[in-house]
C-alpha positions in Angstrom: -19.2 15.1 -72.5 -17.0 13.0 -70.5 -14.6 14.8 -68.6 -11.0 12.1 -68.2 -7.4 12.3 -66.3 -4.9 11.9 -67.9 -3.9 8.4 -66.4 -7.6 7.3 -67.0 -7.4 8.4 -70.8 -4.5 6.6 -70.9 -5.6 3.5 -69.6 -8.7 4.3 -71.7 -6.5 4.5 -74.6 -4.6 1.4 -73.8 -7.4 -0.7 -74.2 -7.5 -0.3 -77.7 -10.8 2.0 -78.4 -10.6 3.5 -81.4 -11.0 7.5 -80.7 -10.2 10.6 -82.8 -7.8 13.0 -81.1 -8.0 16.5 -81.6 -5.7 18.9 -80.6 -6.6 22.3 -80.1 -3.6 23.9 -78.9 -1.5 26.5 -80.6 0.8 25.7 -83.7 3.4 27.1 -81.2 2.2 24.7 -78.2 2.9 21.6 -80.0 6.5 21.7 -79.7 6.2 20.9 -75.9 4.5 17.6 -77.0 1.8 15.9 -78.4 -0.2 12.8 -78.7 0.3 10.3 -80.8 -1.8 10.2 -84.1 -3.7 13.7 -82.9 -5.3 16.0 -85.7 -3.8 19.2 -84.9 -6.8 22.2 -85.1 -6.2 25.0 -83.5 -9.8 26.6 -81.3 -10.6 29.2 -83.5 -10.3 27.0 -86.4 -12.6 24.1 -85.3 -16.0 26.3 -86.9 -14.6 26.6 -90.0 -13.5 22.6 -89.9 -16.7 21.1 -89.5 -17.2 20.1 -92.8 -13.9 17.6 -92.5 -15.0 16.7 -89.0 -18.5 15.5 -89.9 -16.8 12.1 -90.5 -15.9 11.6 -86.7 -19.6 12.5 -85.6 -20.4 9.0 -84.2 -16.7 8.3 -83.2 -15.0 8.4 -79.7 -13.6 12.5 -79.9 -10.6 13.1 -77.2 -10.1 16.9 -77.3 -6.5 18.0 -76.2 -5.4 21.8 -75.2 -2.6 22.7 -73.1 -5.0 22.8 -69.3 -8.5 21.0 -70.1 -10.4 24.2 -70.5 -10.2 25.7 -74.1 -10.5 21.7 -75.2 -13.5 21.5 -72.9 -14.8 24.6 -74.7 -15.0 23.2 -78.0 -16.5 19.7 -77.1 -19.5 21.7 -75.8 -19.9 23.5 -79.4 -19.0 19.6 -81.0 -22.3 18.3 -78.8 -24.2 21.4 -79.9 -23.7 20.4 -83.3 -24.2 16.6 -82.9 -21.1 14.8 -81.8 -22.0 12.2 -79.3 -19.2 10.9 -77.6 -16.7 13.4 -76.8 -14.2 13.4 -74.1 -12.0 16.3 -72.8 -8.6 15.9 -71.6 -9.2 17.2 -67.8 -5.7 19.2 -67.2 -4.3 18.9 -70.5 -1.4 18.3 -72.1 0.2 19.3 -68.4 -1.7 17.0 -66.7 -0.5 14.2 -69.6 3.4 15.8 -69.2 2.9 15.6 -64.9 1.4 12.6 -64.5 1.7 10.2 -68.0 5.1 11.7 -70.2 7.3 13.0 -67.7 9.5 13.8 -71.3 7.0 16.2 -72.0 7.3 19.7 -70.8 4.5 21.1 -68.5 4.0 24.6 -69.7 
């Protein structure tokens, strides 16, 4: 798993790549922002999501959380089960708020 900033995903990002971004925050979390076109799956619900994520398995995964670490989490279960090009958010959606979206809110 590849481990980003968020100024390097989002110059990542603004090359064009296509990548799947999913958001494993808290239905709650989300109101302090999000990223654009982001699948919103809560951590505990990931398991039981599998099935629907199968069709990402060879895509480019960015996994979101609100600090890098429950994100980081569930892209080492992804690789256990096969995904092969995950990247986790390093710092989160408050690094993206600090250093990226200053609109956010860095919670």
């Amino acid at each position: 798993m590849r481990q980003m900033t968020a100024i390097e995903l989002r110059d990542f990002l603004a090359t064009g790549v296509s990548t799947v971004k999913i958001d494993v925050r808290e239905s709650v979390e989300l109101k302090y922002g999000v990223l654009e076109d982001s699948i919103h799956i809560p951590m505990q619900s990931v398991p039981n999501k599998l099935n629907e994520l199968e069709q990402y398995k060879d895509d480019t995964i960015v996994l979101i959380c609100r600090a890098g670490q429950r994100s980081n989490q569930i892209g080492i279960f992804l690789e256990q089960m096969g995904f092969t090009d995950v990247i986790n958010l390093d710092g989160g959606m408050n690094a993206w708020a600090k250093d990226v979206d200053t609109s956010m809110t860095v919670y």
